[in-house]
N, CA, C and O of each residue as an XYZ file, in Angstrom:
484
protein
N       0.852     -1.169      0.000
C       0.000      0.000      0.000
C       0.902      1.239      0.000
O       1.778      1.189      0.864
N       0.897      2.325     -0.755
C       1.423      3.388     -0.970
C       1.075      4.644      0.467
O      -0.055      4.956      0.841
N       1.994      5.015      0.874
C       1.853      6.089      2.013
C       2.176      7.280      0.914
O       3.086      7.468      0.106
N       0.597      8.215      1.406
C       0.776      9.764      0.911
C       0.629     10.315      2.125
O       0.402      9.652      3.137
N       0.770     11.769      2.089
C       1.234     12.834      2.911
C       0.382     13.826      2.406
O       0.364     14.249      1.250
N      -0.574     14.290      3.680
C      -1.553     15.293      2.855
C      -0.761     17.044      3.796
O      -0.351     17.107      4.956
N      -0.785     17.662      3.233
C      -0.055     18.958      4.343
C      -1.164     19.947      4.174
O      -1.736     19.812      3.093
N      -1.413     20.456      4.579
C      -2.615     21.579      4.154
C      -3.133     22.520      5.783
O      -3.353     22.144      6.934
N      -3.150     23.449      5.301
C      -3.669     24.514      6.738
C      -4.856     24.818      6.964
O      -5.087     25.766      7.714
N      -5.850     24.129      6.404
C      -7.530     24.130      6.760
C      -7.773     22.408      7.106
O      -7.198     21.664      6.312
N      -8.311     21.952      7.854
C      -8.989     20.797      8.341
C      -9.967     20.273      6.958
O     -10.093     19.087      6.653
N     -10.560     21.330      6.275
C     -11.646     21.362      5.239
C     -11.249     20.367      4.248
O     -11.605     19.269      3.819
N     -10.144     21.455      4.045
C      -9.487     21.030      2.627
C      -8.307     19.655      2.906
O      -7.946     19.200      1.820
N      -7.746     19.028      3.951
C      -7.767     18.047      4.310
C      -8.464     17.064      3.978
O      -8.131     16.395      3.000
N      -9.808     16.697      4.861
C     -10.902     15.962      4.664
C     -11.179     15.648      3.138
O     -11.240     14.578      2.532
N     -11.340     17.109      2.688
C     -11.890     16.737      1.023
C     -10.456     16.142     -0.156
O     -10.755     15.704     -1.267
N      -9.296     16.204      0.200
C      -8.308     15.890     -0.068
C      -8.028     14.025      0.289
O      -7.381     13.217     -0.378
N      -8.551     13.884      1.166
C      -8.381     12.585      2.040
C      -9.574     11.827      1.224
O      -9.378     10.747      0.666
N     -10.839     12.507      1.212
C     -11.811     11.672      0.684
C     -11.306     11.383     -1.102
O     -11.305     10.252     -1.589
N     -10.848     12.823     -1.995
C     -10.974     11.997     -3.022
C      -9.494     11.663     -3.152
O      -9.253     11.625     -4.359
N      -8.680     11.471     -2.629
C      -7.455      9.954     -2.777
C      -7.984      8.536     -2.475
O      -7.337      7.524     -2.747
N      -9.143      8.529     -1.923
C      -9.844      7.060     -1.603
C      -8.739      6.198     -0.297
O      -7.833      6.530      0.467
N      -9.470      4.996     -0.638
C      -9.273      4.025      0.318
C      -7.770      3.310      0.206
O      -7.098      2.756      1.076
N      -7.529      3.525     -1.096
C      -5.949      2.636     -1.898
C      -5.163      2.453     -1.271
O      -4.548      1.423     -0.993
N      -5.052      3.853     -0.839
C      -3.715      4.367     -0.181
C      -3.516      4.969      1.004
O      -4.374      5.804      1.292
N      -2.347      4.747      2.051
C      -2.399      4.794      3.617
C      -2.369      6.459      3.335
O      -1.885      6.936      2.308
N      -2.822      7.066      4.156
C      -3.329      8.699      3.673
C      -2.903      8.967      5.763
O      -3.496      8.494      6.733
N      -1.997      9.651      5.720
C      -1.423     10.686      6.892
C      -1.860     12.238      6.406
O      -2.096     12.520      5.231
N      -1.926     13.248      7.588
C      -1.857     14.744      7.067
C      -1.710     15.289      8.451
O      -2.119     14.872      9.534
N      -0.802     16.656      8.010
C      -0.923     17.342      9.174
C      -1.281     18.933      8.529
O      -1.489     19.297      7.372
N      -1.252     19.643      9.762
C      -1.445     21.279      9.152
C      -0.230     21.804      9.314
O      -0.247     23.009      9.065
N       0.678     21.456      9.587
C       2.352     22.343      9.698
C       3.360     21.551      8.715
O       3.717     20.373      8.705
N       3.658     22.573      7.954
C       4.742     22.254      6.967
C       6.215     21.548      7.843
O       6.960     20.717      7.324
N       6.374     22.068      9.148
C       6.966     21.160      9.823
C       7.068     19.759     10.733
O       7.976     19.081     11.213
N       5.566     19.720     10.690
C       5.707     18.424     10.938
C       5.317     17.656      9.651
O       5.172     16.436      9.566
N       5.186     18.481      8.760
C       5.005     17.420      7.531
C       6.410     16.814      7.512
O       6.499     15.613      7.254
N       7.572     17.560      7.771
C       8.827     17.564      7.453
C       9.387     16.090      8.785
O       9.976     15.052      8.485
N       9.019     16.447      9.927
C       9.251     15.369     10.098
C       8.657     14.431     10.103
O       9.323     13.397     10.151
N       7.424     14.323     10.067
C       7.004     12.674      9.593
C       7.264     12.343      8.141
O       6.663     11.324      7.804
N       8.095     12.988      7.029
C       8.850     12.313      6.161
C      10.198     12.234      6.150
O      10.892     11.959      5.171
N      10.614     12.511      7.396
C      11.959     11.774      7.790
C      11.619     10.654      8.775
O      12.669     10.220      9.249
N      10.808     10.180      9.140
C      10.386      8.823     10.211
C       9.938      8.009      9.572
O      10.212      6.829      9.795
N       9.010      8.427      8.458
C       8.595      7.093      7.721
C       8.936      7.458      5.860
O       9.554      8.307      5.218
N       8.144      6.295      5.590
C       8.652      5.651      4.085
C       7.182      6.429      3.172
O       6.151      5.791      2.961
N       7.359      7.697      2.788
C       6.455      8.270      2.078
C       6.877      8.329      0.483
O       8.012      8.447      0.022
N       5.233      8.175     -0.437
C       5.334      7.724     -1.538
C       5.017      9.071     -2.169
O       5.656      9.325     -3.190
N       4.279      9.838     -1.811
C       3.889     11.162     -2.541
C       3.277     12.424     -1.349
O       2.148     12.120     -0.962
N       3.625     13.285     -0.942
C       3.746     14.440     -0.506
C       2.724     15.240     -1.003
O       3.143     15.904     -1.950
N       1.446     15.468     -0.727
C       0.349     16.429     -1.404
C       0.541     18.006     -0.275
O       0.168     17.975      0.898
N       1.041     19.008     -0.782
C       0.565     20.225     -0.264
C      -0.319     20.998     -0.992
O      -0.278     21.208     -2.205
N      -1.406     21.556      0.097
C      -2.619     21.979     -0.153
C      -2.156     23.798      0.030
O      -2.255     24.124      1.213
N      -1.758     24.809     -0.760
C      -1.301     25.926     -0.768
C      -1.970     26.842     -0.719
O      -2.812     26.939     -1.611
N      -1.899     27.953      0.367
C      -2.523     28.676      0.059
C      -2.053     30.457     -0.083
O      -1.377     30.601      0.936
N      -2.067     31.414     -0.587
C      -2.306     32.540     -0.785
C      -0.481     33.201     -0.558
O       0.241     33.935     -1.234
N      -0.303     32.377      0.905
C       1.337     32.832      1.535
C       2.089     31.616      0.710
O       1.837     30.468      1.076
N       3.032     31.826     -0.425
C       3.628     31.175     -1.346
C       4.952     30.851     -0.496
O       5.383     29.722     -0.733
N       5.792     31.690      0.567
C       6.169     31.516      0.861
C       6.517     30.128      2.220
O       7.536     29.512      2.532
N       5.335     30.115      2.632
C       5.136     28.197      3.108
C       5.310     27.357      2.335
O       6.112     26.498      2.701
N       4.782     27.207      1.163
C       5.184     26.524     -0.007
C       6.470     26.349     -0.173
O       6.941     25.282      0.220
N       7.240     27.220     -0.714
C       8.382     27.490     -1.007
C       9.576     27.506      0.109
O      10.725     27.884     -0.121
N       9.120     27.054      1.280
C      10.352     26.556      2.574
C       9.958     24.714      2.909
O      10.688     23.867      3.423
N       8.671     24.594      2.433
C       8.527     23.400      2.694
C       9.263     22.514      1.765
O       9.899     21.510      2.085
N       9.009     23.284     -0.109
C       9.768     22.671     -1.046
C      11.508     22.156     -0.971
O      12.112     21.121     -1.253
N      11.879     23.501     -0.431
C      12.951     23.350     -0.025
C      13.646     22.900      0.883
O      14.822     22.756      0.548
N      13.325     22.513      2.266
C      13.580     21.921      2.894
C      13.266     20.141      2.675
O      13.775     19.195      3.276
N      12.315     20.150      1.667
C      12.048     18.585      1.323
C      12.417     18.279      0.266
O      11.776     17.329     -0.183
N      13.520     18.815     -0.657
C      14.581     18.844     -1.846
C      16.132     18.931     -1.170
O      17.031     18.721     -1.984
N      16.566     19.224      0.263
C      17.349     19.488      0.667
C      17.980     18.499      1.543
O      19.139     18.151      1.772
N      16.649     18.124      2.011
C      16.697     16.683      2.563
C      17.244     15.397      2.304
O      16.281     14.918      1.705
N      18.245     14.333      2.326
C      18.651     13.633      1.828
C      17.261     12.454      1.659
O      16.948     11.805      0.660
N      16.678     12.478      2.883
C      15.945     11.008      3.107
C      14.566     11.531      2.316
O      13.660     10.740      2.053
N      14.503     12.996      1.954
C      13.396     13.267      1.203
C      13.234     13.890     -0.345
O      12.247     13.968     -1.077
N      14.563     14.282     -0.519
C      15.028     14.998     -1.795
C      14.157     13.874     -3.004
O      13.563     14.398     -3.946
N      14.164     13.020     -2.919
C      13.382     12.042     -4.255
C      11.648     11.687     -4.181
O      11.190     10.847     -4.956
N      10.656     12.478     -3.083
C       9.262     12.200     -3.208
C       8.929     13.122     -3.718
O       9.418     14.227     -3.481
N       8.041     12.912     -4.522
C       7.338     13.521     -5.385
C       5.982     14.522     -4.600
O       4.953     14.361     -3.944
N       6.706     15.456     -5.115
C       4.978     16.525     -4.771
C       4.105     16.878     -5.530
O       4.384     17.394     -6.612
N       2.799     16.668     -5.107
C       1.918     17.415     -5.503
C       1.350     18.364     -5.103
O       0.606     18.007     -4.189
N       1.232     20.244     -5.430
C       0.972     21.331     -5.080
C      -0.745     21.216     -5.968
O      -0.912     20.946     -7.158
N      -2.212     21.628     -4.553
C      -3.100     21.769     -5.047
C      -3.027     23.234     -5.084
O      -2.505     23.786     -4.115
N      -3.506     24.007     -6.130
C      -3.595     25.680     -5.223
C      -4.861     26.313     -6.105
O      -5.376     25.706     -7.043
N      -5.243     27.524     -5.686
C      -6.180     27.919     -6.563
C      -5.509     29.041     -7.817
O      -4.483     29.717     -7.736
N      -6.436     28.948     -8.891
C      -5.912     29.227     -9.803
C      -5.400     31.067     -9.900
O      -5.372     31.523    -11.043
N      -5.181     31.628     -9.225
C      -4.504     32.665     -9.281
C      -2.905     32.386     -8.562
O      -1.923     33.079     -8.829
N      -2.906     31.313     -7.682
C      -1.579     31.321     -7.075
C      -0.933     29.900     -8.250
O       0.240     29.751     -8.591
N      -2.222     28.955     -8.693
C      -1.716     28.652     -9.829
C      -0.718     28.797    -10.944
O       0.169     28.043    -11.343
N      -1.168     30.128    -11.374
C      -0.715     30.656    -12.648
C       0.978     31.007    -12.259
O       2.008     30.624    -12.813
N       0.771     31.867    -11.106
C       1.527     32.470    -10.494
C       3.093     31.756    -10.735
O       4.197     32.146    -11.114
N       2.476     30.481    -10.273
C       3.792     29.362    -10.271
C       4.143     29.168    -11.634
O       5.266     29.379    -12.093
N       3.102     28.737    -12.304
C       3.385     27.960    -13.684
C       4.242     29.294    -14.515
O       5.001     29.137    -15.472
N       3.969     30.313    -14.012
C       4.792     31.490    -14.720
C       6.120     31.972    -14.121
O       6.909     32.543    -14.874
N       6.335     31.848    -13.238
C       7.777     32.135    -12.552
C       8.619     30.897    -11.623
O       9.493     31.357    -10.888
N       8.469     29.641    -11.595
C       8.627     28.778    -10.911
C       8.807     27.492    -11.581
O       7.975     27.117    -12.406
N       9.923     26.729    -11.261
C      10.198     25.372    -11.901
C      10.779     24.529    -10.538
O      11.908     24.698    -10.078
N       9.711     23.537     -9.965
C      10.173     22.637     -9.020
C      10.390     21.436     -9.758
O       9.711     21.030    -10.701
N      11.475     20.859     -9.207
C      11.691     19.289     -9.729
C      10.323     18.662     -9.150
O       9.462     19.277     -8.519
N      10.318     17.369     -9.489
C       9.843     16.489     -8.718
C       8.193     17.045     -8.439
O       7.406     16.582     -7.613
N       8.014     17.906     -9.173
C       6.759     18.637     -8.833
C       5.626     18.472     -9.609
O       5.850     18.309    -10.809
N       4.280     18.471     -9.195
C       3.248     18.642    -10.110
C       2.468     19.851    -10.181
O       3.290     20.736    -10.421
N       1.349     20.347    -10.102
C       1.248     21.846     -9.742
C      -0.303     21.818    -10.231
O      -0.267     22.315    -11.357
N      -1.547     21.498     -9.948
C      -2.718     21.730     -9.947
C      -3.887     22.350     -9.827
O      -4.052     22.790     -8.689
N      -4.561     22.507    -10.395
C      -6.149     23.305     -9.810
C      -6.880     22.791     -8.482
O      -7.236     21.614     -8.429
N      -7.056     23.463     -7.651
C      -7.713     23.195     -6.803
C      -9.860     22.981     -6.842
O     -10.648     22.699     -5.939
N     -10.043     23.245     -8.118
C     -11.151     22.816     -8.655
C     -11.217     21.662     -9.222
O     -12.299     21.335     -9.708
N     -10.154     20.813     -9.300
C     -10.385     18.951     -9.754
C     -11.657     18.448     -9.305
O     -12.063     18.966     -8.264
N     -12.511     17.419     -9.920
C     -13.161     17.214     -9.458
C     -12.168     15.714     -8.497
O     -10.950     15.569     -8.395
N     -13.153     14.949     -8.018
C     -12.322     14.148     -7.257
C     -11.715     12.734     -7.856
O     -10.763     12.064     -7.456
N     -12.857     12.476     -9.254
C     -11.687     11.382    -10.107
C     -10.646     12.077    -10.966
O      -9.637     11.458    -11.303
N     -10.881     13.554    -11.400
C      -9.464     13.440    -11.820
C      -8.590     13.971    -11.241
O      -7.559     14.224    -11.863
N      -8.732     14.400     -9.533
C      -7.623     14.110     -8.693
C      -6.912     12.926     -8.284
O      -5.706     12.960     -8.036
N      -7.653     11.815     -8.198
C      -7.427     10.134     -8.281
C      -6.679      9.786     -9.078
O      -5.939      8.813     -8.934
N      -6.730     10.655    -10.271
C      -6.137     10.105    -11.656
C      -4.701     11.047    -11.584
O      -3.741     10.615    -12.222
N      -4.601     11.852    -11.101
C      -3.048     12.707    -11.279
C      -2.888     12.002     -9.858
O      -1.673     12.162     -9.750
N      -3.226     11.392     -8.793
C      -2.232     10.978     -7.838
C      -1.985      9.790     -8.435
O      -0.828      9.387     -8.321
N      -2.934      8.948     -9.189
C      -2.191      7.433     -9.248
C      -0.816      7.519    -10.263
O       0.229      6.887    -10.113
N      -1.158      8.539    -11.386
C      -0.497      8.750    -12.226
C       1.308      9.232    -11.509
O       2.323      8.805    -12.059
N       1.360     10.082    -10.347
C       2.330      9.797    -10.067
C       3.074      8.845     -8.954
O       4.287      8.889     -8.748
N       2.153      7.972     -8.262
C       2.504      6.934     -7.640
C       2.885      5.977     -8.824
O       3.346      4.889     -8.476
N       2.754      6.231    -10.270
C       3.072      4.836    -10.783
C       4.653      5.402    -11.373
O       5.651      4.684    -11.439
N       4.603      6.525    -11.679
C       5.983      7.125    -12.196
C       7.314      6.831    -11.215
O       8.505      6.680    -11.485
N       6.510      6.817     -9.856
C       7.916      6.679     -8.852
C       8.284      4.875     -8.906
O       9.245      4.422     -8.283
């Protein structure tokens, strides 16, 4: 069974994050980019979902500190955000290892970009 990592700073957007990844997969989350950080140095995580919002700069210390990381530099993230902080990225920003999404997915074709990169790793 694949361990994901949900990170996100609303409980809301958690839940609805948790529901459409389904049952597949062992599904952890916290609301602090730092303890996201250390529970992917304690355990064996397959994909990293941060749920972003508005302050780019959380984003962008979490990225880095989990690219910097030896035991974490190779999981794959997925950034949900809404489409103004969207664009934002896709226009000034190149993360490795990164995916970069609408936060309007419905919930199979969020299913479908997580399996899609659980199968790449």
């Amino acid at each position: 069974m694949k361990n994901v990592l949900i990170v996100g700073e609303n409980i809301k957007e958690i839940n609805k994050l948790r529901r459409a990844i389904g049952f597949e997969f062992k599904v952890s989350a916290t609301n602090s980019p730092d303890g996201a950080l250390e529970s992917l140095k304690g355990k064996t995580t397959d994909l990293a979902v941060y749920r972003a919002g508005r302050d780019l700069s959380l984003l962008f210390e979490f990225y880095k500190s989990l690219r910097r990381n030896e035991a974490t530099e190779d999981v794959p993230l997925l950034v949900i955000a809404d489409v103004i902080v969207l664009r934002a990225l896709a226009e000034t920003v190149e993360m490795a290892g990164t995916a970069v999404v609408a936060d309007n997915l419905g919930e199979e074709e969020m299913s479908g970009v997580i399996n899609s990169m659980l199968t790449e790793n």
